[in-house]
Steps between C-alpha positions, in 0.01 A plus 500: 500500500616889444644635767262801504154611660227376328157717553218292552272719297447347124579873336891547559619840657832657615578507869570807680859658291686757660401722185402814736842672442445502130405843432774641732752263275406663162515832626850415594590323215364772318757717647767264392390444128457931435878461547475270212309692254693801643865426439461429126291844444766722656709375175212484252409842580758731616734309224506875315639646825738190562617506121609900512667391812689178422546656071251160376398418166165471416510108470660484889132455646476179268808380610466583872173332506627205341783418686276578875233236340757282429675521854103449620464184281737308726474707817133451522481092513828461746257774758186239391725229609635653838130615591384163441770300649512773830197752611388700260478785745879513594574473120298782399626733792847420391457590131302759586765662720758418177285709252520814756845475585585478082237790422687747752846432352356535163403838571904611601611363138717716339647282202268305272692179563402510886170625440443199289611253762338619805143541321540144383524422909223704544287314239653153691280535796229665313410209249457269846177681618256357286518125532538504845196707536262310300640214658414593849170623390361196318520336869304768622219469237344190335462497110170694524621802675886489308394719280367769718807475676781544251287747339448725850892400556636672171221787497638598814860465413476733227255740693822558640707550191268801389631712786829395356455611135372793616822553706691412178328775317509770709878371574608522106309800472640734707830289617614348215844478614455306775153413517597115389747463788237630781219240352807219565538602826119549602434137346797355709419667827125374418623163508691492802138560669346225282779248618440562862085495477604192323666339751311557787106572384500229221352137615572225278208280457525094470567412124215354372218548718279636243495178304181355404651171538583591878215638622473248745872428575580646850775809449724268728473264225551736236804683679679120524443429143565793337851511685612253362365528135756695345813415292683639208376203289136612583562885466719437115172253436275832506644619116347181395130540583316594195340803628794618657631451198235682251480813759920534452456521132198743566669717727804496276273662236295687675827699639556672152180730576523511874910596439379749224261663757684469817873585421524668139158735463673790717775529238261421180263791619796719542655428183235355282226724596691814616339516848635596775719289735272633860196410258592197373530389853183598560326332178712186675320584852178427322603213384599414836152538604382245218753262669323532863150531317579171291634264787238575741252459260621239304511259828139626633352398119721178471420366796122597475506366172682147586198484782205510277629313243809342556894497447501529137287828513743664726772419215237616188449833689894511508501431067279800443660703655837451338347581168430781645810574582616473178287789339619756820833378462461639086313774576790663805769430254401502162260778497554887578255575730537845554433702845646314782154440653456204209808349599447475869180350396645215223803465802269461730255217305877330383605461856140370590526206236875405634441467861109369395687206362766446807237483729316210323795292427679527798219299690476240230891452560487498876202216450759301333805477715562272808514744848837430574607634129297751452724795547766263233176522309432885463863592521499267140239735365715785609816350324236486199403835531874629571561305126244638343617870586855397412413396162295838477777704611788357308275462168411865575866651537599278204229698256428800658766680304413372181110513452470775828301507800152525368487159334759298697235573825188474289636164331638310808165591692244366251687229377568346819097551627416347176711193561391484862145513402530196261736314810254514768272243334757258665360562845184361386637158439725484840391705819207267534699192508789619709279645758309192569873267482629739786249467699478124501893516556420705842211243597725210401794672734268492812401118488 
């Protein structure tokens, strides 16, 4: 027989969970993941300031940002590993407290060569934040709530990153000169406060103890188990489950619009459009608004619509909307759109789509990985995501002198929507069956 607690009633339900602290968690891992968004938009847009200051080249942006999502694309799975191997909370304090200590140094470079190390050490501890978060948070909230969750999680996160931009703008407006160093040195004294609510407001919860397949498993039971579930073979295993495996190739694609968006539409509006760079931070802030808008609202409607009518709804909803995101992504890039109003309002519809998306695949990802992997399992998507905007970035600086700013943004943006549109049919055929294989492996684990 299991060694569990089995309810008497016919209708199964989940014991008590110590699930109480999960709103204070995702306002503190909030906290931790605006340093994430934050770090890579004091390069993306104060890059004008930073290139009169270090003498850049236009195509130093594409090269920057490939070589800090390449650094990511191993960083990220060796944090996944550590977080799931030790706690995730002592992991995530620790690169937390990495990112601030980089961003402060960053902001005393004087040579280019420096500068470029230390903001790669930055961007180290950064890139840890978001597996570890989602990680923590799917044992929080079961399947039917996820979405919600990661949605509130990231709305929040970059509630905080619009007082930032804001910052930025006022920052290269009127202090051009050293504007870029004081937003370094705000982010990294930021984080030093993030590491230390980290370490002693955070609870971890017991991995797991939102599984269906557990409900009535004691958390005794659970804790035992899950302690001694992990090993490297079953954390390398996690690139071979097919919808791991369909959302890397996805992501990978999908990062040619979100990179186009995120870290080059400062500089195309500045040089493309001939708007201002305090403006162009502000068309950004609206997309930054799209970002919150999208993630809250894409978890509310995914997880309402996976209620009514199922799993595979939550993922349609998802496919609509990336067409979608493929005629904004046209119309902010190929189209002049005149007073600044318009593009605020395309920016801030773009942005929507993006984080839309992100909210509905992220739960259909976190329904597919095994509890004690789980942070292995988002920190793959990362590495997918850090590949995607490498390929974006280096494909970018490769043509940008050639065919110009205008169409090597426009180009990279629609193409790669276009190709992620026609990928995500993939999901259809594997999230179903890898969500019901893990959680027969977890019932299997507790007889």
């Amino acid at each position: 027989m299991a060694e569990s607690t089995v309810l008497s009633d016919s209708t199964p339900k989940v014991l008590p969970r110590n699930t109480k602290n999960g709103k204070r968690a995702m306002r503190i891992m909030s906290f931790a993941q605006f340093f994430d968004f934050t770090e890579a938009q004091i390069l993306n847009s104060m890059f004008p300031s930073i290139q009169n200051a270090m003498k850049l080249a236009d195509s130093s942006l594409g090269y920057l940002t490939a070589v800090k999502r390449g650094v990511e694309t191993v960083s990220v799975f060796l944090w996944g590993m550590l977080a799931d191997r030790f706690s995730r909370k002592k992991v995530l304090a620790a690169s937390t407290l990495l990112a601030s200590i980089g961003a402060i140094i960053t902001g005393c470079s004087q040579q280019y060569a420096f500068f470029f190390v230390v903001t790669m050490i930055a961007n180290v501890g950064a890139c840890a934040m978001e597996g570890q978060t989602n990680s923590v948070l799917s044992d929080y909230y079961p399947v039917s709530e996820r979405g919600k969750a990661f949605g509130l999680l990231r709305g929040l996160a970059y509630s905080g990153l619009i007082f930032a931009l804001i910052s930025f703008s006022l920052l290269s407006d009127h202090a051009p000169a050293i504007g870029w160093r004081i937003a370094y040195w705000g982010f990294g004294v930021l984080g030093i406060i993030a590491t230390l609510t980290i370490w002693f407001r955070l609870e971890e919860p017991t991995r797991g103890q939102t599984e269906e397949a557990l409900a009535d498993v004691s958390l005794d039971v659970i804790t035992k188990k899950e302690s001694q579930a992990f090993s490297f073979r079953v954390a390398i295993n996690q690139f071979r489950v097919p919808t791991v495996a369909v959302d890397c190739v996805n992501l990978i694609l999908l990062g040619f619009p979100k990179i186009m968006l995120v870290n080059f539409s400062v500089t195309f509006f500045v040089m493309a459009r001939g708007i201002r760079e305090g403006q162009a931070i502000l068309i950004s802030l609206l997309g930054l608004i799209g970002f919150i808008t999208g993630s809250i609202i894409g978890g509310i409607v995914g997880d309402r619509m996976s209620r009514l009518f199922g799993e595979k709804m939550r993922l349609v909803t998802g496919h609509v909307v990336l067409a979608v995101l493929v005629v904004m992504s046209y119309l902010i890039f190929g189209v002049p759109l005149g007073p600044i109003g318009i593009y605020m309002l395309v920016a801030f519809f773009t942005a929507f789509c993006l984080e839309f998306m992100y909210s509905i695949t992220r739960v259909v990802v976190s329904a597919a990985l095994l509890p004690e992997v789980r942070t292995v399992g988002f920190s793959i998507g990362r590495m997918a995501d850090s590949i995607g905007s490498v390929l974006a970035s280096l494909i970018y600086a490769i043509v940008v002198a050639s065919v110009g700013i205008s169409n090597s943004v426009l180009w990279l943006s629609v193409g790669g929507g276009v190709l992620a549109f026609f990928m995500y049919f993939a999901y259809y055929l594997t999230f179903a069956r890898d969500a019901k294989r893990m959680q027969q492996q977890l019932a299997e684990r507790m007889t």
